[in-house]
C-alpha positions in Angstrom: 0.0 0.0 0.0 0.8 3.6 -0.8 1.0 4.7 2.6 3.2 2.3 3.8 5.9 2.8 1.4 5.9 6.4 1.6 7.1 5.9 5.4 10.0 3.5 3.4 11.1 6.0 1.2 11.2 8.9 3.8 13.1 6.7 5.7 15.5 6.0 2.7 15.7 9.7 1.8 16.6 10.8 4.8 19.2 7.9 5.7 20.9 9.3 2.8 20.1 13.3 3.3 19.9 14.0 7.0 23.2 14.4 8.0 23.3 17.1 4.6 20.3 18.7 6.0 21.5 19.5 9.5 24.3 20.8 7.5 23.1 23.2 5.2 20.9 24.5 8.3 23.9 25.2 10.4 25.7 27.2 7.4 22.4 29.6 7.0 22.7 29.7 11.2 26.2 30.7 10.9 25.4 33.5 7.9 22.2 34.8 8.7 20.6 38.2 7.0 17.7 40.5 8.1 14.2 40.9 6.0 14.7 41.9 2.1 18.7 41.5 2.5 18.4 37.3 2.2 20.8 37.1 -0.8 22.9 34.2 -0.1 20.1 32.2 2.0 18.4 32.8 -1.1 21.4 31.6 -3.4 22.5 28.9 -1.4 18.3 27.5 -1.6 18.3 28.3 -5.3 22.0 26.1 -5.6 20.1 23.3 -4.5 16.8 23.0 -5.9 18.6 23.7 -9.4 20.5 20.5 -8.9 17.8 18.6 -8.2 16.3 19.4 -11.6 13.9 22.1 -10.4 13.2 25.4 -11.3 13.4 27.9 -8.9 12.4 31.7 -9.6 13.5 34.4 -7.3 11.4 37.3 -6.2 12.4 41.2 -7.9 13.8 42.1 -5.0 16.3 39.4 -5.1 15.2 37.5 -2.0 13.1 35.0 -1.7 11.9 32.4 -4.4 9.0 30.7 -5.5 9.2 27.5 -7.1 6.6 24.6 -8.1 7.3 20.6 -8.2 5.1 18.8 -10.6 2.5 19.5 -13.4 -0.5 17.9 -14.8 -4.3 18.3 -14.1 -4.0 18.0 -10.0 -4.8 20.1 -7.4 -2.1 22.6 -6.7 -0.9 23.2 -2.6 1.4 25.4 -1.3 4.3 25.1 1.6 5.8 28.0 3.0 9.1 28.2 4.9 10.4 32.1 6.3 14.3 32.6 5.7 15.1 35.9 7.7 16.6 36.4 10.6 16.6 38.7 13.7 18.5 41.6 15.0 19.8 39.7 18.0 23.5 39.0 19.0 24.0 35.0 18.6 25.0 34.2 22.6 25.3 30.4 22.6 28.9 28.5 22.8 28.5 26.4 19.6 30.8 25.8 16.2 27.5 26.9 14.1 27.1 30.4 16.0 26.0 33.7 14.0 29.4 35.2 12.2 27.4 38.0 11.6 27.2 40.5 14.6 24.0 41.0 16.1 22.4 38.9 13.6 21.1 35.6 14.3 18.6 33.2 13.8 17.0 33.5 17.2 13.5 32.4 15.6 14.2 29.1 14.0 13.9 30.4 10.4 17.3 28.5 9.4 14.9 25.1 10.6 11.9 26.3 8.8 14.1 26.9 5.5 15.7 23.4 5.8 12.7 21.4 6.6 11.2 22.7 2.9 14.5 22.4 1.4 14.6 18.6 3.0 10.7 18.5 1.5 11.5 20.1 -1.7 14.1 17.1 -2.7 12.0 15.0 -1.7 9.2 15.4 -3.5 11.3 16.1 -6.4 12.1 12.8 -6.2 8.4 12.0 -6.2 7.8 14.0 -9.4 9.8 12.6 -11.4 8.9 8.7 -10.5 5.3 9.9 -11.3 3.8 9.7 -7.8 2.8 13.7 -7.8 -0.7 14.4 -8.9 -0.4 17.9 -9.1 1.6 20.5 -7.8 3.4 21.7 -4.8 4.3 25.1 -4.7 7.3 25.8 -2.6 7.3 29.3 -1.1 10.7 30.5 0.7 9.5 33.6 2.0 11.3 36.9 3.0 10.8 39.0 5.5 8.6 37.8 8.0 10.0 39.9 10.3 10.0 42.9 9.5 6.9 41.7 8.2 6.1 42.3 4.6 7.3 39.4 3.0 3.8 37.2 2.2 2.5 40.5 0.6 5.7 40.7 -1.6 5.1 37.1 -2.6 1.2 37.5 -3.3 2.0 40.6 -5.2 3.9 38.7 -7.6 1.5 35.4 -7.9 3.0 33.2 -5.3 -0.5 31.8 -4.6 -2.2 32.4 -7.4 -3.7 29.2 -8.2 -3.2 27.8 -5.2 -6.2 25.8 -3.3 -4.2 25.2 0.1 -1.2 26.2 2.3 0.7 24.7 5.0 3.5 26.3 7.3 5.0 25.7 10.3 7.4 26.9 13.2 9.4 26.0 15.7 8.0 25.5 19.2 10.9 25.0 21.7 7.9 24.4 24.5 7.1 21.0 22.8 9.1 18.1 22.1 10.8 16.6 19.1 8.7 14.5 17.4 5.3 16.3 18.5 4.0 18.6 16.5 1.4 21.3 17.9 -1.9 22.0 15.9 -5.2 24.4 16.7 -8.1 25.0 14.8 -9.2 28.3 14.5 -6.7 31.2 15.4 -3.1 29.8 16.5 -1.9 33.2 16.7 -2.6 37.2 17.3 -3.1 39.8 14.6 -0.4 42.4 15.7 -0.4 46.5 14.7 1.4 49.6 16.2 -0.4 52.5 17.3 0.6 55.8 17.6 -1.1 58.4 19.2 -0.1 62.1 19.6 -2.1 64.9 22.1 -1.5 68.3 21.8 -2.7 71.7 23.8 -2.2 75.2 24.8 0.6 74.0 27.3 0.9 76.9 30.2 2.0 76.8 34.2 1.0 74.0 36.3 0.1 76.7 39.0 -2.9 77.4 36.7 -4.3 73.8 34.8 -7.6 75.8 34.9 -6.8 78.0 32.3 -5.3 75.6 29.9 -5.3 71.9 28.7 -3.4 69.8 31.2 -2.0 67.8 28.9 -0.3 65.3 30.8 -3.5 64.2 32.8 -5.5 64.2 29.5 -2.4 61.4 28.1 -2.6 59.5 31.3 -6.5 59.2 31.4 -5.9 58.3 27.6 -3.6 55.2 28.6 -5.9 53.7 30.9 -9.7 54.8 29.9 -8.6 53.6 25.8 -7.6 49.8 27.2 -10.3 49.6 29.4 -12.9 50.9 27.5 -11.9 48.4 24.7 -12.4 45.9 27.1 -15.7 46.5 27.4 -17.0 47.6 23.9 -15.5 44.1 22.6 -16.5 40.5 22.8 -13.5 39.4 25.0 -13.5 36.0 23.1 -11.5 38.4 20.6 -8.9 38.7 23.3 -8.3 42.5 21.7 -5.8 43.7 23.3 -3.7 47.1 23.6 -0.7 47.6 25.2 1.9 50.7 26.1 5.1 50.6 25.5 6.6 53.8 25.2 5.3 57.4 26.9 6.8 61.4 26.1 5.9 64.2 27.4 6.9 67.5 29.0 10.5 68.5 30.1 9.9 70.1 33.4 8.3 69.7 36.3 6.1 73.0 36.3 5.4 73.1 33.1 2.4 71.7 31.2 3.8 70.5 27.6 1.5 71.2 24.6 2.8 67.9 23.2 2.9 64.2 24.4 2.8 61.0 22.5 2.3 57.5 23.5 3.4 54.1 21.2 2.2 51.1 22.0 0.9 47.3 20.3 -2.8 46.1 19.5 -2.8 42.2 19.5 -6.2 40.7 18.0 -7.0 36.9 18.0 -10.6 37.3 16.2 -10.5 38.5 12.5 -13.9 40.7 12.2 -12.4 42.8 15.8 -9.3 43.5 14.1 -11.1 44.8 10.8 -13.3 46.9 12.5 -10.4 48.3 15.5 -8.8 50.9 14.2 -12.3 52.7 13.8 -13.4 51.9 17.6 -10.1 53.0 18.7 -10.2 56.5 16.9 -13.8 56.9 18.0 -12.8 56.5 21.8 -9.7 58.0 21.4 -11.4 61.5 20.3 -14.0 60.9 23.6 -11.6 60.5 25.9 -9.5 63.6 24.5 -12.2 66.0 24.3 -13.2 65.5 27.8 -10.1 67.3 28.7 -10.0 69.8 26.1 -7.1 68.5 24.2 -6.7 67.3 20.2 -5.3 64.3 19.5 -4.3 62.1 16.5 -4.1 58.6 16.0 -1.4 56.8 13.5 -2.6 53.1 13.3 -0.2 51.5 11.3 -1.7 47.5 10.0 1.3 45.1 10.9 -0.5 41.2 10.1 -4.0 39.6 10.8 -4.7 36.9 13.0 -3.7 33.5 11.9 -6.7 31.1 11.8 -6.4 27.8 11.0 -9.2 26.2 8.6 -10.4 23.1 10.3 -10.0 20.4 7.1 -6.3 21.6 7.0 -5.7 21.4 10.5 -7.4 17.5 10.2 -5.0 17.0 7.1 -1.9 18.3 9.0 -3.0 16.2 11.9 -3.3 12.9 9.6 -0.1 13.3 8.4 1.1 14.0 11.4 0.1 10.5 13.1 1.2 8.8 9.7 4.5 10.3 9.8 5.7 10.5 13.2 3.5 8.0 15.0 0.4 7.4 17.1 0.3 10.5 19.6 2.4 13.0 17.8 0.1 15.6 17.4 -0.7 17.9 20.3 -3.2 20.6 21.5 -1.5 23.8 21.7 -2.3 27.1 22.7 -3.3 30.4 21.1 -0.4 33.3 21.0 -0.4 36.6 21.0 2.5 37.0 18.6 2.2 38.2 15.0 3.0 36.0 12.1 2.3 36.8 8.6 1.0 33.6 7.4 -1.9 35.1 8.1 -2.1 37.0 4.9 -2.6 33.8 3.1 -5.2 32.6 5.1 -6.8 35.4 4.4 -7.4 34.4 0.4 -6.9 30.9 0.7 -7.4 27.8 3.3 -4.7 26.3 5.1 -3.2 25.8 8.5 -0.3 26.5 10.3 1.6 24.0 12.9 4.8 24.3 15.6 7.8 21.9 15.3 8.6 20.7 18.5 12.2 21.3 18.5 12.7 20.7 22.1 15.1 17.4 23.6 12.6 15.4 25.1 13.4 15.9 29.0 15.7 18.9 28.0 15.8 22.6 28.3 13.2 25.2 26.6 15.2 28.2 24.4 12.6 30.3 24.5 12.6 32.3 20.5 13.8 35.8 20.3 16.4 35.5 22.9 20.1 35.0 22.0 20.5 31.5 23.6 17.5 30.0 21.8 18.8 26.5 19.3 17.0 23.5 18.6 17.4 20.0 18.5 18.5 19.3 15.1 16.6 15.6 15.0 13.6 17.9 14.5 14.8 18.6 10.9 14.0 15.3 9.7 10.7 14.9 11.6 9.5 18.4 10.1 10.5 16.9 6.3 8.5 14.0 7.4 5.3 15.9 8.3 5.6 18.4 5.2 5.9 15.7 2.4 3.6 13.3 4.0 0.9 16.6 4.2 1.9 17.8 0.4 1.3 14.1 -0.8 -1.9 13.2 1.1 -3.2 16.4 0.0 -2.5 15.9 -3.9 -3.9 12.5 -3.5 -7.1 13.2 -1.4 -7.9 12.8 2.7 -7.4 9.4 3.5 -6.3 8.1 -0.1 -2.5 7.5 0.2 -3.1 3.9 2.1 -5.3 3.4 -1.0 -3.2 3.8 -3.8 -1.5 0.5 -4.6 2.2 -0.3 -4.9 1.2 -0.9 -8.6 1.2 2.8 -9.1 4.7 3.2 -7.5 
């Protein structure tokens, strides 16, 4: 039976690629690049799926490249992988460490970039044995950072065409092996806000005769959150969130400028559409109540990633057919950005977490400077992402269906 031998020839690939894999991931580690400056990840991905007969194309900026595995008359599905890195300084004590300073790959985009390399191969191999009925379409995406990189590759067709998408990331809270899946949203939309008050300014011996402007900002701080709270279904989990406050220079006198910065995280997609709105709306409440303008700058950063259900089942089949009975795992809803979500907004799919922790080890939280992986998780995430890619071309269900006659 189909299914069967695919767990063979996994096995077979990666007896003979593994070792190549962990490899080529702890080169990108040791040369990582920030959003839209990926030239030689890019390169060094392009190097490879050229020699395995494919045909990459890289994106006008020169970072980042789209390119599709298979033909014919079949459904076409999409895998994405992020390639940039952070602005962090690299602090572990390892032979693969950043050579760039205060670049590294803090997130686990180098793991990401070799799973769907590891992937790529192998369903190259698949293509041209005849066993893909359709098309994967394999997405090395820029700049998910910064973010802006899944609008760059949408804006030049990367999934038009497409009927489903799959991505994943590393979770250093869950095991190697294990692979975390939610339907629904799995993570937070994620915008800045900017909001600037102004006034007359004056003495603070008389606030009477003026705006006090610094009163006005703090009631603005705490009445905008909490009012939020309350004119939103708190299944939304709308947040907002202050992280940086200016105003005034001295001590007796009342500035006619201030300006607080801060983040609003969204879990629900309609709350985030209509937020920026119900913000301004209560921002020019609170503000006239104390006779001062102000002015909001809501800048859109990513929506909300929410996982369709029948991807999340696929994922989750594959899952239990590649790693085992038990290897998928309930995990929870974050309040980080991730712009994955902009596919999901024009096309199904689902989006999973890698446990790339030692099983009985120690968590590296992302972001921070210590954070690495256990490389073991490399092959179990090419494992999961070609067992998904295939089941999908072949149909829920149908890959312990199709006979060994058709290998």
């Amino acid at each position: 039976m189909r299914g069967r031998e695919l767990r063979g020839e996994l096995d077979a690939f990666l007896a003979d690629n593994e070792q190549d894999l962990v490899a080529f991931r702890r080169d990108l580690h040791m040369h990582p690049e920030l959003a839209f400056a990926e030239y030689r990840t890019t390169q060094r991905i392009a190097e490879r799926l050229t020699a395995a007969g494919l045909n990459p194309s890289v994106l006008p900026r020169g970072t980042g490249l789209i390119c599709d595995v298979g033909s014919g008359d079949g459904p076409t599905i999409a895998l994405r992988a992020d390639i940039d890195a952070l602005p962090l300084q690299d602090e572990k004590d390892v032979p693969h460490r950043s050579t760039v300073p205060g670049v590294c790959h803090a997130c686990g985009h180098d793991v990401h970039t070799t799973v769907l390399l590891g992937t790529s191969l192998f369903l190259a191999q698949q293509a041209a044995a005849g066993l893909l009925p359709g098309r994967v379409r394999l997405i090395f995406q820029p700049a998910e950072e910064l973010p802006g990189g899944a609008l760059e590759v949408m804006a030049h067709g990367g999934i038009s065409g497409v009927e489903r998408i799959f991505g994943l990331h590393c979770d250093p809270r869950v095991d190697v092996g294990q692979l975390g899946l939610r339907t629904g949203p799995i993570t937070s939309a994620c915008d800045k806000l900017v909001v600037r008050v102004s006034g007359p300014g004056g003495h603070t011996a008389r606030p009477h005769l003026t705006a006090d402007l610094v009163f006005a900002l703090a009631k603005i701080l705490t009445e905008l959150p909490a009012a939020l709270s309350r004119r939103v279904d708190p299944r939304s989990s709308l947040s907002l969130v202050w992280g940086k406050v200016e105003a005034g220079s001295a001590a007796n006198a009342i500035p006619d400028d201030g300006v607080a910065e801060g983040t609003i995280r969204c879990l629900d997609e309609e709350a985030w559409h209509a937020a920026p709105d119900l913000i301004k709306s209560l921002l020019e409440s609170v503000a006239g109540a104390y006779g001062v303008e102000a002015t909001m700058d809501y800048k859109r950063g990513v929506p909300p990633v929410v996982n369709d259900e029948v991807s999340v089942e696929m994922l989750a089949e594959a899952a239990e057919r590649a790693l085992g009975a038990g290897a998928v795992v309930p995990t929870q809803q974050s309040l980080g950005g991730e712009d994955f979500a902009w596919y999901l907004e024009s096309i199904p799919g689902a989006f999973a977490r890698l446990g790339t922790r030692t099983p009985g080890g120690l968590t590296y939280d992302i972001h921070q400077g210590t954070f690495d992986v256990d490389e073991t998780a490399i092959a179990m995430g090419v494992r999961v992402m070609a067992t998904t890619a295939l089941s999908s071309l072949w149909g829920a269900g149908s890959l312990d269906s199709v006979t060994s006659a058709m290998a």
